[in-house]
HTML snippet that shows the backbone in 3Dmol.js (N, CA, C, O; Angstrom):
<script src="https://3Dmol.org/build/3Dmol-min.js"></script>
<div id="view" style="width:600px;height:400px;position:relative"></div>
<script>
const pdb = `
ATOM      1  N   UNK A   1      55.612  -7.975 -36.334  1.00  0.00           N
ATOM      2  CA  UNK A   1      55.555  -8.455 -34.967  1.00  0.00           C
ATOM      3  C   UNK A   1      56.072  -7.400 -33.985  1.00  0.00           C
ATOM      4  O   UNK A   1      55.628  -7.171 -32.860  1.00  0.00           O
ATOM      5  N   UNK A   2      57.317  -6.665 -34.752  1.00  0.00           N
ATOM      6  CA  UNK A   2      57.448  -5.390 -33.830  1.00  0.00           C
ATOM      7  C   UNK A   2      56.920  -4.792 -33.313  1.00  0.00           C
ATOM      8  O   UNK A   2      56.860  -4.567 -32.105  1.00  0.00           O
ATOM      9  N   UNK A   3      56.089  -4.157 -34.710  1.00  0.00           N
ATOM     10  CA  UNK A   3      54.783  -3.226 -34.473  1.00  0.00           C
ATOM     11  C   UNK A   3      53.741  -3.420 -33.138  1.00  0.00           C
ATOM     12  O   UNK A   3      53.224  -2.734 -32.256  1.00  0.00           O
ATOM     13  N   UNK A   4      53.794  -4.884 -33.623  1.00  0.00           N
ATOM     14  CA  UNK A   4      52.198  -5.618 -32.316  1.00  0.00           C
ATOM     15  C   UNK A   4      53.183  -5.257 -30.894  1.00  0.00           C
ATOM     16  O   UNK A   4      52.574  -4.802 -29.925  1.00  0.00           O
ATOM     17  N   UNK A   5      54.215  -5.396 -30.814  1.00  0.00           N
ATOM     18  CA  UNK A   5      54.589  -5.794 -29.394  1.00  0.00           C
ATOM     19  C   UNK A   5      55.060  -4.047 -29.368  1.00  0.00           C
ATOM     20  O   UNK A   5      55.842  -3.907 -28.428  1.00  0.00           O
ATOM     21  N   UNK A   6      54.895  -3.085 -29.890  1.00  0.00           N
ATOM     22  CA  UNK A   6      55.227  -1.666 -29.721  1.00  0.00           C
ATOM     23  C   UNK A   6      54.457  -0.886 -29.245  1.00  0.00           C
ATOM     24  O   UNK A   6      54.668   0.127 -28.578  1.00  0.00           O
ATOM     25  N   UNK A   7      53.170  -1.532 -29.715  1.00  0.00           N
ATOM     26  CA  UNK A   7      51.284  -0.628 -29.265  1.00  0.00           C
ATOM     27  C   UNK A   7      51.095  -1.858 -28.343  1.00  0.00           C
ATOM     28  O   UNK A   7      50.180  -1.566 -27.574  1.00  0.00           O
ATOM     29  N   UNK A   8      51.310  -2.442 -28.219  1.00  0.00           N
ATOM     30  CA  UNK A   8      50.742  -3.630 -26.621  1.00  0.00           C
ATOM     31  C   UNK A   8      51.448  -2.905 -25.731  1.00  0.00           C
ATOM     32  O   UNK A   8      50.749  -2.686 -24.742  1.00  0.00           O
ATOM     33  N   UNK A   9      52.931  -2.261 -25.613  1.00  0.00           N
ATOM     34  CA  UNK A   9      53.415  -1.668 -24.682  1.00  0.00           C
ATOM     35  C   UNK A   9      53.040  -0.271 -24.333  1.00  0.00           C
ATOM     36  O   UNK A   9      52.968   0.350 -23.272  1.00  0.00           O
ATOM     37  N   UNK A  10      52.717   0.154 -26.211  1.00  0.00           N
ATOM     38  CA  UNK A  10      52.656   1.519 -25.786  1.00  0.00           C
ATOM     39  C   UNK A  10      50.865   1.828 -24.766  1.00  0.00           C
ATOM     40  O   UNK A  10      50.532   2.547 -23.824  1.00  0.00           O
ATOM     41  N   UNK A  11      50.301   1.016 -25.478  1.00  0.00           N
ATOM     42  CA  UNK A  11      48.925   0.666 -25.212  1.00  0.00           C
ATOM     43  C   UNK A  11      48.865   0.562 -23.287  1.00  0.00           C
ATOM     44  O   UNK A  11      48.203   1.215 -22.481  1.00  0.00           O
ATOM     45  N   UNK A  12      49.760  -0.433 -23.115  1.00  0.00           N
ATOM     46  CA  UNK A  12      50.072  -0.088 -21.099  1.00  0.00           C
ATOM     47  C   UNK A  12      50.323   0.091 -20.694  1.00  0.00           C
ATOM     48  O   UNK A  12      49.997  -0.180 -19.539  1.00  0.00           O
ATOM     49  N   UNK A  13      51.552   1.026 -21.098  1.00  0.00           N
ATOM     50  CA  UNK A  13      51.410   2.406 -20.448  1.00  0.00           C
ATOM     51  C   UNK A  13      50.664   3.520 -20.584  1.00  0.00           C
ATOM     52  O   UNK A  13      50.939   4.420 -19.790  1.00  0.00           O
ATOM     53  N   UNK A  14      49.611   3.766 -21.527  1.00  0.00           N
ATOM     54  CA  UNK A  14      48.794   4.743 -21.318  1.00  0.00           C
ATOM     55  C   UNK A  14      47.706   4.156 -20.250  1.00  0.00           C
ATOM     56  O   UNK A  14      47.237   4.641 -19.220  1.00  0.00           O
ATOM     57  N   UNK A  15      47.534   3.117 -20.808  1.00  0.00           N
ATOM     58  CA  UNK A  15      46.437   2.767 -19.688  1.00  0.00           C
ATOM     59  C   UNK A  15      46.693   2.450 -18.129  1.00  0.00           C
ATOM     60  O   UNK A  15      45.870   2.235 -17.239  1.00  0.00           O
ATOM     61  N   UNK A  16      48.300   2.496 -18.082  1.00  0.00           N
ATOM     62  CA  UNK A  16      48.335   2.420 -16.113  1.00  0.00           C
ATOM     63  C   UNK A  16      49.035   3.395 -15.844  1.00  0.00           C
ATOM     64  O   UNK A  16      49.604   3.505 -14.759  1.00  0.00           O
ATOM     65  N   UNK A  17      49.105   4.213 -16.732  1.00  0.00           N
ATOM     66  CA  UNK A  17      49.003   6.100 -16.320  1.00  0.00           C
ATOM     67  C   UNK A  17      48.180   6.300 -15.925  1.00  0.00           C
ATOM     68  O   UNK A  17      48.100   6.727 -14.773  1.00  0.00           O
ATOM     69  N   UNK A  18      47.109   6.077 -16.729  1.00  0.00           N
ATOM     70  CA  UNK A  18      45.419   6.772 -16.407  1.00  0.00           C
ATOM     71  C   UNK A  18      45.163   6.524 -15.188  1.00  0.00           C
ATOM     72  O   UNK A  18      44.430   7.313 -14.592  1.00  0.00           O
ATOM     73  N   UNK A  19      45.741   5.273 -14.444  1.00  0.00           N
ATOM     74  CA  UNK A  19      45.203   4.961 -12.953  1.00  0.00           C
ATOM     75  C   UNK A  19      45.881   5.324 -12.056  1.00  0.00           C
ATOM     76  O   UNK A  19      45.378   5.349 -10.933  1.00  0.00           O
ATOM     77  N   UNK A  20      47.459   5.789 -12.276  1.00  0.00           N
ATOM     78  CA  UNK A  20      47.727   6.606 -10.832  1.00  0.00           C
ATOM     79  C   UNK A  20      47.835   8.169 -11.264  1.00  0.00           C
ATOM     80  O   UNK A  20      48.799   8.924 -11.131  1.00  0.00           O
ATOM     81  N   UNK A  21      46.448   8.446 -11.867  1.00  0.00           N
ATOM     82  CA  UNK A  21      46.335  10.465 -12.123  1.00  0.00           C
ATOM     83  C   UNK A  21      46.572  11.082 -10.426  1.00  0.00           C
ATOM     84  O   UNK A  21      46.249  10.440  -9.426  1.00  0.00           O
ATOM     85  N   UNK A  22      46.985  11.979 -10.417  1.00  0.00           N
ATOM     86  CA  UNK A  22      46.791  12.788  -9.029  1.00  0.00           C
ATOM     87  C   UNK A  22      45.330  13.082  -8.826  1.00  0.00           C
ATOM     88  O   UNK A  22      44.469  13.325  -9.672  1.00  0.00           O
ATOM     89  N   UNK A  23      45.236  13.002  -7.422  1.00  0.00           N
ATOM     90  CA  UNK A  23      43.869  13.489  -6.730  1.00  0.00           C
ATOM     91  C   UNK A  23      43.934  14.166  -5.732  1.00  0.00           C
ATOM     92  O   UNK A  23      44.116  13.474  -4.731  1.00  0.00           O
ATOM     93  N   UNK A  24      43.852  15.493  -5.495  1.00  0.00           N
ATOM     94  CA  UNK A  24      43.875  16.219  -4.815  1.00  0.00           C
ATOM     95  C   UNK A  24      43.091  15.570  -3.424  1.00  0.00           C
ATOM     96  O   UNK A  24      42.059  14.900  -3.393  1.00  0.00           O
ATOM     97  N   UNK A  25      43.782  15.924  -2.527  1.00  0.00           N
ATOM     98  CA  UNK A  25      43.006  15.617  -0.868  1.00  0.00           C
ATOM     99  C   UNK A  25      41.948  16.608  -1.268  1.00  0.00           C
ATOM    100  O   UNK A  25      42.075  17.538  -2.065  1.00  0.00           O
ATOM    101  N   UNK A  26      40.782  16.223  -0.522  1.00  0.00           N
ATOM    102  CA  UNK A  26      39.549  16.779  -0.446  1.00  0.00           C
ATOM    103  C   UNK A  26      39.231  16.580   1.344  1.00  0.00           C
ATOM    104  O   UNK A  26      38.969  15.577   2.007  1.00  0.00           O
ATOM    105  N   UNK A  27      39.353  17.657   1.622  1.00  0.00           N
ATOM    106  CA  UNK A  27      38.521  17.875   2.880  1.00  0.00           C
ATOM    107  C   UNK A  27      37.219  18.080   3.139  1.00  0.00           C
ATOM    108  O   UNK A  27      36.790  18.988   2.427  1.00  0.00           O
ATOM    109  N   UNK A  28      36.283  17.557   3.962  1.00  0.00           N
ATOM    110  CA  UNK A  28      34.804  17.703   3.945  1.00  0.00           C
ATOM    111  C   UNK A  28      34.557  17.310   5.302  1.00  0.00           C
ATOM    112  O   UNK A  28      35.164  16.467   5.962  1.00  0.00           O
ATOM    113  N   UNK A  29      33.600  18.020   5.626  1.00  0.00           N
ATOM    114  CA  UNK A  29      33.006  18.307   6.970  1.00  0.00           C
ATOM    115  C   UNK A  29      33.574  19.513   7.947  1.00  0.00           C
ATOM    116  O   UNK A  29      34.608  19.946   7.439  1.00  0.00           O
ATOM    117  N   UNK A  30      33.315  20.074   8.943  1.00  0.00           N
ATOM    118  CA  UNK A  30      33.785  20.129   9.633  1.00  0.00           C
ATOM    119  C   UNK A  30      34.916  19.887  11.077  1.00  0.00           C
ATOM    120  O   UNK A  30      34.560  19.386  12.143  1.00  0.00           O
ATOM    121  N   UNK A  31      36.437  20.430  10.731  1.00  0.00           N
ATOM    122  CA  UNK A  31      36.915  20.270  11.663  1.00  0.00           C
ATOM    123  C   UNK A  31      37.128  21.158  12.760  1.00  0.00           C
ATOM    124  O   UNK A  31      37.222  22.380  12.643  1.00  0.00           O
ATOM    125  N   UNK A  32      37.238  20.203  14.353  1.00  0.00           N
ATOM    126  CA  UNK A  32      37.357  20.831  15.088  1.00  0.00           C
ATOM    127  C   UNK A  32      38.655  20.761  16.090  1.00  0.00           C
ATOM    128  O   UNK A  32      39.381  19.823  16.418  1.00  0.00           O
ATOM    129  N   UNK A  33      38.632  22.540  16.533  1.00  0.00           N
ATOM    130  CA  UNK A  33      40.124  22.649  17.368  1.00  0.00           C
ATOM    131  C   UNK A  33      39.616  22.394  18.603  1.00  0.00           C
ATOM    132  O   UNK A  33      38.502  21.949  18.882  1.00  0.00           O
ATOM    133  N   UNK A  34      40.932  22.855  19.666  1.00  0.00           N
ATOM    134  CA  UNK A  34      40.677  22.903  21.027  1.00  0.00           C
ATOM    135  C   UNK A  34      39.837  24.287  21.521  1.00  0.00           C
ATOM    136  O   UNK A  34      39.086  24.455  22.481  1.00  0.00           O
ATOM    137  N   UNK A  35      40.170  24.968  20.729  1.00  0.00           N
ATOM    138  CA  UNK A  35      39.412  26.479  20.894  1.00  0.00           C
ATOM    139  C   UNK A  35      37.926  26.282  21.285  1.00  0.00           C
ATOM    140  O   UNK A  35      37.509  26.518  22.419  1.00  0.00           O
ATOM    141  N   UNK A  36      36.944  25.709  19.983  1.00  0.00           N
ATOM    142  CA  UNK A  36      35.902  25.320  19.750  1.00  0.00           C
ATOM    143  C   UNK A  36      35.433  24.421  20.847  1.00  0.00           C
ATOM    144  O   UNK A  36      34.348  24.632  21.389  1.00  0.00           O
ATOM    145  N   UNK A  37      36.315  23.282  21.249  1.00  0.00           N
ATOM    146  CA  UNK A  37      35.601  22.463  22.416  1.00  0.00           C
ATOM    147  C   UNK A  37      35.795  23.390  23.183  1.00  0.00           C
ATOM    148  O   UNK A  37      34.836  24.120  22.929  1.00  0.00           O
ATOM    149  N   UNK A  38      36.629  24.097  24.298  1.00  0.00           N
ATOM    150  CA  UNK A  38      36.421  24.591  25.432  1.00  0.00           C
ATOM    151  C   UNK A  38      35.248  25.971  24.960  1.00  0.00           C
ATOM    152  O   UNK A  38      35.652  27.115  25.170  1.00  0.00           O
ATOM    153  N   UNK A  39      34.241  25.834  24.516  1.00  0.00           N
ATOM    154  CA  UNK A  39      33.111  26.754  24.224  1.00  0.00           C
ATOM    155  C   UNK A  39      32.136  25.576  24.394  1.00  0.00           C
ATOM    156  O   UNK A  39      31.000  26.040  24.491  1.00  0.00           O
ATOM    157  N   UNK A  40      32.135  24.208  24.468  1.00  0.00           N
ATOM    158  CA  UNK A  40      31.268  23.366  24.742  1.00  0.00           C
ATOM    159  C   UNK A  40      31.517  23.352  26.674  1.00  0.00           C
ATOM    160  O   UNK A  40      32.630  23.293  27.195  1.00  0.00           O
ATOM    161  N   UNK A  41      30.374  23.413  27.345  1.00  0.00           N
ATOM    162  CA  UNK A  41      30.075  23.362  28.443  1.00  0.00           C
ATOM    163  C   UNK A  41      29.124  22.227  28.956  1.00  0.00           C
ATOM    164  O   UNK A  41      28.075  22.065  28.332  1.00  0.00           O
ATOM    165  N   UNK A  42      29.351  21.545  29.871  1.00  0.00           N
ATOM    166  CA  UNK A  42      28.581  20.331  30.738  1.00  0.00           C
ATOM    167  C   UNK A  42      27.169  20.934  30.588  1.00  0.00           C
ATOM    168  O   UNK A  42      26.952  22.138  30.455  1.00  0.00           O
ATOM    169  N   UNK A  43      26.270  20.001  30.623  1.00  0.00           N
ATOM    170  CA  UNK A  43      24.633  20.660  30.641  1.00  0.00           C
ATOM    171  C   UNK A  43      24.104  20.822  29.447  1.00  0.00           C
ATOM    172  O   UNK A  43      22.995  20.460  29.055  1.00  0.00           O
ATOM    173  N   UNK A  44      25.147  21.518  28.745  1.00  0.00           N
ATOM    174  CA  UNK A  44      24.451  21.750  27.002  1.00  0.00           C
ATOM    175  C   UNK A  44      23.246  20.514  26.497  1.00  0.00           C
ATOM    176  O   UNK A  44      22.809  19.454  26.945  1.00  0.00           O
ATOM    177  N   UNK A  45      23.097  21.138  25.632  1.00  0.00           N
ATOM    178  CA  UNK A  45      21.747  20.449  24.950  1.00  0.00           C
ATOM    179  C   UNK A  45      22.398  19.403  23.605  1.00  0.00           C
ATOM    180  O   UNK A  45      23.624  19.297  23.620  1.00  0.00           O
ATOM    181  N   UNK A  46      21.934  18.932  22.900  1.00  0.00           N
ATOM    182  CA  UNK A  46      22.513  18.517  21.351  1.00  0.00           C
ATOM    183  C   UNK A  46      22.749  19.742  20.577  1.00  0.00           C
ATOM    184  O   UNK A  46      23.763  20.133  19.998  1.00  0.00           O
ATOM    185  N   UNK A  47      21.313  20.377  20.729  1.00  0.00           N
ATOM    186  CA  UNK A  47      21.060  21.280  20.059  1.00  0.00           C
ATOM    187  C   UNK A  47      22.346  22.402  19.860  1.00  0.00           C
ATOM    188  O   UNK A  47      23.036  22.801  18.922  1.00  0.00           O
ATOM    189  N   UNK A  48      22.221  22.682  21.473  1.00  0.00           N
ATOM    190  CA  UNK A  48      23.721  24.284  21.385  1.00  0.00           C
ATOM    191  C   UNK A  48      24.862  23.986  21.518  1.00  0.00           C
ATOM    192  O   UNK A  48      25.811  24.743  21.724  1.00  0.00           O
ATOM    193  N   UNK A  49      24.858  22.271  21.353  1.00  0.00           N
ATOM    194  CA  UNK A  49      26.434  21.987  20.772  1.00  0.00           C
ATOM    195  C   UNK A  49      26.884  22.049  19.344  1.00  0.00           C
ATOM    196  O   UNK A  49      28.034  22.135  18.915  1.00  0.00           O
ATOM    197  N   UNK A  50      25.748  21.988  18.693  1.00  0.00           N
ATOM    198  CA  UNK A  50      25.699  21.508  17.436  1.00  0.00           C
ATOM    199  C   UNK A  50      25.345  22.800  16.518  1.00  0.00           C
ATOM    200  O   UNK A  50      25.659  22.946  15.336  1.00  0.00           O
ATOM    201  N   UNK A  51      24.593  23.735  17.364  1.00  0.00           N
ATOM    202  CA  UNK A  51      24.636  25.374  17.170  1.00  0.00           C
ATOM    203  C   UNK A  51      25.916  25.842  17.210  1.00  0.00           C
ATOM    204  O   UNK A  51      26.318  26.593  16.321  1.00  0.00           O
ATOM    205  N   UNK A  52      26.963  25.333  18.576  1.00  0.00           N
ATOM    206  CA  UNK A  52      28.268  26.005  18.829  1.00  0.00           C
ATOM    207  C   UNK A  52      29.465  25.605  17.311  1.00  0.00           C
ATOM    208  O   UNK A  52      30.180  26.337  16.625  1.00  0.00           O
ATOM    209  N   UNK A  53      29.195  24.112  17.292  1.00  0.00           N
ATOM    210  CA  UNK A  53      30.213  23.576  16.645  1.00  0.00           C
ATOM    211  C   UNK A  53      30.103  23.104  14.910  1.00  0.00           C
ATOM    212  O   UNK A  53      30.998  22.810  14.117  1.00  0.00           O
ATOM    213  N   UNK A  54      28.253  23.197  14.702  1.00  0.00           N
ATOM    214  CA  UNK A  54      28.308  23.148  13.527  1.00  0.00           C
ATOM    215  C   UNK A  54      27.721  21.051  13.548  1.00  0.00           C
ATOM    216  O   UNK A  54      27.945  20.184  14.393  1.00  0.00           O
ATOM    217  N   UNK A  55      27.188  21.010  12.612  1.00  0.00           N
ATOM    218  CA  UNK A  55      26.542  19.631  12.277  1.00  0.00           C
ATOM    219  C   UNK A  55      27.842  18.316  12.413  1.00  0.00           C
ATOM    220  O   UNK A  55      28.969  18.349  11.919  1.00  0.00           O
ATOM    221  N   UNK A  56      27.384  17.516  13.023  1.00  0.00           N
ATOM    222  CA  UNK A  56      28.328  16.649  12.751  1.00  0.00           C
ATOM    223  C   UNK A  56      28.510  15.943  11.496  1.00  0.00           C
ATOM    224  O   UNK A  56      27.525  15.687  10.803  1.00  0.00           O
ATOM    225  N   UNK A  57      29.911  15.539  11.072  1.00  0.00           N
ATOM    226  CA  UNK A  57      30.416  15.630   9.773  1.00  0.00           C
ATOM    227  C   UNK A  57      30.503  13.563   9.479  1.00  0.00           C
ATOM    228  O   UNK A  57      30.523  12.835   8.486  1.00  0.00           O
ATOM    229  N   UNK A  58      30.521  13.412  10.561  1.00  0.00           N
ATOM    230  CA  UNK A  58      30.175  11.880  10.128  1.00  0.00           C
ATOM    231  C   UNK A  58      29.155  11.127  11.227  1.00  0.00           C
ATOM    232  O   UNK A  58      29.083  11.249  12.450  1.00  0.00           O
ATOM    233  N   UNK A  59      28.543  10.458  10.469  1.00  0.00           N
ATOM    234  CA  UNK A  59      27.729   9.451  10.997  1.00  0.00           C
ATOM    235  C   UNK A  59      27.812   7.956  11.425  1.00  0.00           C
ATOM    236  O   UNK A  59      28.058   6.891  10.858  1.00  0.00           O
ATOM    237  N   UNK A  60      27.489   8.370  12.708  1.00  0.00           N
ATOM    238  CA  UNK A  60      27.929   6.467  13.328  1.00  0.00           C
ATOM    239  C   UNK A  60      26.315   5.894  14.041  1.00  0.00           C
ATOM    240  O   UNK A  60      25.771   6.384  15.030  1.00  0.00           O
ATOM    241  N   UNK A  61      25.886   4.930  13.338  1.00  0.00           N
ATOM    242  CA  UNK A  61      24.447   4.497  13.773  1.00  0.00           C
ATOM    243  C   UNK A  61      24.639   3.827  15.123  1.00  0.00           C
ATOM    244  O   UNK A  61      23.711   3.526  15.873  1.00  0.00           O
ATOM    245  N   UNK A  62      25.861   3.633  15.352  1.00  0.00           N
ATOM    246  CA  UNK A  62      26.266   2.552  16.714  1.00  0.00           C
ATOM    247  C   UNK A  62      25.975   3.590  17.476  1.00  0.00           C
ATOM    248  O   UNK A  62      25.026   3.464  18.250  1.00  0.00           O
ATOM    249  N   UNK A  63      26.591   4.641  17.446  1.00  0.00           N
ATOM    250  CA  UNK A  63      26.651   5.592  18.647  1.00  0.00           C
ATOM    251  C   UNK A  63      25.091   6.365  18.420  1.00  0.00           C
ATOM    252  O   UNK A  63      24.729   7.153  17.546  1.00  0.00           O
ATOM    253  N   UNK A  64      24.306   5.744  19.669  1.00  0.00           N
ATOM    254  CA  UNK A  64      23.241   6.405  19.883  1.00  0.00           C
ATOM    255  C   UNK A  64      23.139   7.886  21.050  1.00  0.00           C
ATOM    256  O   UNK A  64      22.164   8.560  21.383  1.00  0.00           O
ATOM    257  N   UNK A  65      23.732   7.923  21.206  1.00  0.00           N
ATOM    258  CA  UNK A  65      23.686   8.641  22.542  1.00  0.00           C
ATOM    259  C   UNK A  65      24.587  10.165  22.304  1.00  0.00           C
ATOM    260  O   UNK A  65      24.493  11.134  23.057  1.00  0.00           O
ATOM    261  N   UNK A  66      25.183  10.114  21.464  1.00  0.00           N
ATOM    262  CA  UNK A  66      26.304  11.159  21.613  1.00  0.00           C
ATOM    263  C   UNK A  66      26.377  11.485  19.846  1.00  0.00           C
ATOM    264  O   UNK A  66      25.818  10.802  18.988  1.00  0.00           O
ATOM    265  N   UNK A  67      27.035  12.442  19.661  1.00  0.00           N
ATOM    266  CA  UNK A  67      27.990  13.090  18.554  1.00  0.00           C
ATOM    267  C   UNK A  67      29.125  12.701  18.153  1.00  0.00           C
ATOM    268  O   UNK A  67      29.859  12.398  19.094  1.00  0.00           O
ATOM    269  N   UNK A  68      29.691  12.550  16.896  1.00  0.00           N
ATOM    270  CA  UNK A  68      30.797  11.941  16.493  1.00  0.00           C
ATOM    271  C   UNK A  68      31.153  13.268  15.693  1.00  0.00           C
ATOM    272  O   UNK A  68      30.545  13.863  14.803  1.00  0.00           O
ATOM    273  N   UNK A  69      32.556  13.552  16.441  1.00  0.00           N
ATOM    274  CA  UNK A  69      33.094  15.165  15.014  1.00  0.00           C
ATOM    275  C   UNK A  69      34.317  14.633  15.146  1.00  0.00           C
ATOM    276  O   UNK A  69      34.616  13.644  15.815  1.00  0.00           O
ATOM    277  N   UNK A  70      35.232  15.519  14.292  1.00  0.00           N
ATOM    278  CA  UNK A  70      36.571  14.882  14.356  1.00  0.00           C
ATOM    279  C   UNK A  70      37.005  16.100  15.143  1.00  0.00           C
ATOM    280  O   UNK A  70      36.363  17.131  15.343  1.00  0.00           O
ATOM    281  N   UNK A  71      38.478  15.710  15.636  1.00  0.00           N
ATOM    282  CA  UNK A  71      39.222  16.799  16.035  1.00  0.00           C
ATOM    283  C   UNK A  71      40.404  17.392  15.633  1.00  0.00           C
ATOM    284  O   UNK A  71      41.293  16.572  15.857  1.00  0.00           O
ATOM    285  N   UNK A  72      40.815  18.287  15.207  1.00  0.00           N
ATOM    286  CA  UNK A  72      41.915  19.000  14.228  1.00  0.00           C
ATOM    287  C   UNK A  72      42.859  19.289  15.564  1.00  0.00           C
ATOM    288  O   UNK A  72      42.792  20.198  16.392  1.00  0.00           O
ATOM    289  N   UNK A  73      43.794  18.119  15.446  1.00  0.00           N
ATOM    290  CA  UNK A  73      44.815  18.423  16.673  1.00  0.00           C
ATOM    291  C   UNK A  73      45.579  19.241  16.106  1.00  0.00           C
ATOM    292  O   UNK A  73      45.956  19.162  14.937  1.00  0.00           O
ATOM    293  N   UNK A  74      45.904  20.218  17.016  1.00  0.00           N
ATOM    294  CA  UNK A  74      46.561  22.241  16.560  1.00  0.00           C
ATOM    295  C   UNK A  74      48.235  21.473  16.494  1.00  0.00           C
ATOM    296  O   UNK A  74      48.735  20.571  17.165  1.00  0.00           O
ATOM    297  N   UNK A  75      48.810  22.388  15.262  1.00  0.00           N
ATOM    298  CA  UNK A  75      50.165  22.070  15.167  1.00  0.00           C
ATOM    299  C   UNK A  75      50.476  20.797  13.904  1.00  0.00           C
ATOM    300  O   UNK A  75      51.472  20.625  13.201  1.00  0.00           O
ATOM    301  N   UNK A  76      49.157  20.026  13.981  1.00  0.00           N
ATOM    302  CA  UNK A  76      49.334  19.028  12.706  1.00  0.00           C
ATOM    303  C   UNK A  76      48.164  19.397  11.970  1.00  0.00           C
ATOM    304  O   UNK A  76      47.123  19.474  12.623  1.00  0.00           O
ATOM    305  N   UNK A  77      48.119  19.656  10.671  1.00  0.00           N
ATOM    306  CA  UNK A  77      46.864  20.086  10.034  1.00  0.00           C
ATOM    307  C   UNK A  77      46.404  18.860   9.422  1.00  0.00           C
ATOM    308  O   UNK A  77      45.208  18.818   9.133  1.00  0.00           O
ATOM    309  N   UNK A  78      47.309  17.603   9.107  1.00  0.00           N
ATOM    310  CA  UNK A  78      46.839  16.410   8.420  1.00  0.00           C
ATOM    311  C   UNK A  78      46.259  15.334   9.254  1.00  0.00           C
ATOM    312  O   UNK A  78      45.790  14.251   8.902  1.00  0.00           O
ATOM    313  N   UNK A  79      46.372  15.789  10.283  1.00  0.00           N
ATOM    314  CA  UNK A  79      45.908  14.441  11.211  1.00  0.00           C
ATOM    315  C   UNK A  79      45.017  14.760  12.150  1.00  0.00           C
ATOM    316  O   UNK A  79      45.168  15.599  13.038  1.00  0.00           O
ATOM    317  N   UNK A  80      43.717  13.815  11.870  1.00  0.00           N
ATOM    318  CA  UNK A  80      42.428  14.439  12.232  1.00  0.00           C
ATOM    319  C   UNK A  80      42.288  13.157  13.294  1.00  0.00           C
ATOM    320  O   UNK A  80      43.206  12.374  13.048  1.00  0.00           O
ATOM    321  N   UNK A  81      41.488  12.696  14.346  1.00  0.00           N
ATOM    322  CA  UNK A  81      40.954  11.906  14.925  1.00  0.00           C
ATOM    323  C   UNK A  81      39.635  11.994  15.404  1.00  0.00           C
ATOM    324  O   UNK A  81      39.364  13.092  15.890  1.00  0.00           O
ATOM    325  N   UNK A  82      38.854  11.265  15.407  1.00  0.00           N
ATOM    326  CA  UNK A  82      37.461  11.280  15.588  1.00  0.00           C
ATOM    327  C   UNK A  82      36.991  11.042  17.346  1.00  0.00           C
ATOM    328  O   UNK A  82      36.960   9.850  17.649  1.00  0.00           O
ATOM    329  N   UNK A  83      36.685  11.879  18.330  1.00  0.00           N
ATOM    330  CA  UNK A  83      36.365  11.589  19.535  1.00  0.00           C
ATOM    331  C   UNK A  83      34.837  11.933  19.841  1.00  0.00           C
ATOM    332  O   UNK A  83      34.343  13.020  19.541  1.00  0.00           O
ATOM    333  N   UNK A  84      34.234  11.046  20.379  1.00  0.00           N
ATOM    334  CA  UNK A  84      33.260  10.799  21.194  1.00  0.00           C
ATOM    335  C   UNK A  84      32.484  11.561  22.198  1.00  0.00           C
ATOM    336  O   UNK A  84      32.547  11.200  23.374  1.00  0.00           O
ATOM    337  N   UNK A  85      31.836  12.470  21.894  1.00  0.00           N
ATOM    338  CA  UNK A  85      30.787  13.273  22.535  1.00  0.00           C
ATOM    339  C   UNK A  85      29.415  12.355  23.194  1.00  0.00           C
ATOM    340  O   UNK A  85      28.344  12.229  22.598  1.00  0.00           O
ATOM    341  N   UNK A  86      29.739  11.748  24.588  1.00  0.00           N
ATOM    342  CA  UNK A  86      28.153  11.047  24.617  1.00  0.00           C
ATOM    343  C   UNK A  86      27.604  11.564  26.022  1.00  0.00           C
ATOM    344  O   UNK A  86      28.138  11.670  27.126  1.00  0.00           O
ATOM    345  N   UNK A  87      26.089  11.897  25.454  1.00  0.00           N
ATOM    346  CA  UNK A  87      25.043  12.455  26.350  1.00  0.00           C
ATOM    347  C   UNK A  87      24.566  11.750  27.647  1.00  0.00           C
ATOM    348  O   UNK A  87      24.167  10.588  27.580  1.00  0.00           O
ATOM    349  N   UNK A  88      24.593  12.352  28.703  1.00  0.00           N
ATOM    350  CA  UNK A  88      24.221  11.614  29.687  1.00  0.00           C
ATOM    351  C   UNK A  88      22.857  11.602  30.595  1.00  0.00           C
ATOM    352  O   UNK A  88      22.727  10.782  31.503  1.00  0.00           O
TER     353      UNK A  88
END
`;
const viewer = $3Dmol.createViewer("view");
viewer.addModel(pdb, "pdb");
viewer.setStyle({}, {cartoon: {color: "spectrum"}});
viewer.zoomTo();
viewer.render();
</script>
């Protein structure tokens, strides 16, 4: 009976190891600084914003009108926020 209740334990802890493994942060898309926006100018097109700054990195079907990128506020490298580019 030892035995059983020795591999039932040992048995869960291997198995709720396996679920908190490390996972490296993964960054994807493009982020953007303040540098990069003040190179965006009034008038621009989609096109030579998207030439200037690179494809936008997420997609929002709501927002018809404009671009969705995130912005890499300078001084914090982990904290990204997503602002609103809309065409007029």
């Amino acid at each position: 009976m030892r035995r059983y209740a020795f591999l039932l334990i040992a048995w869960a802890l291997v198995a709720t190891g396996c679920a908190f493994s490390y996972l490296p942060p993964v960054h994807q898309g493009n982020y953007l600084s303040q540098s990069m926006l003040r190179s965006v100018k009034v008038g621009m097109t989609e096109g030579q914003v998207v030439y200037l700054l690179g494809t936008p990195a997420l997609e929002k079907p709501i927002l018809t009108n404009g671009l969705a990128l995130p912005l890499l506020s300078e001084g914090q490298p982990s904290r990204a926020r997503t602002r609103r580019s809309a065409r007029g």
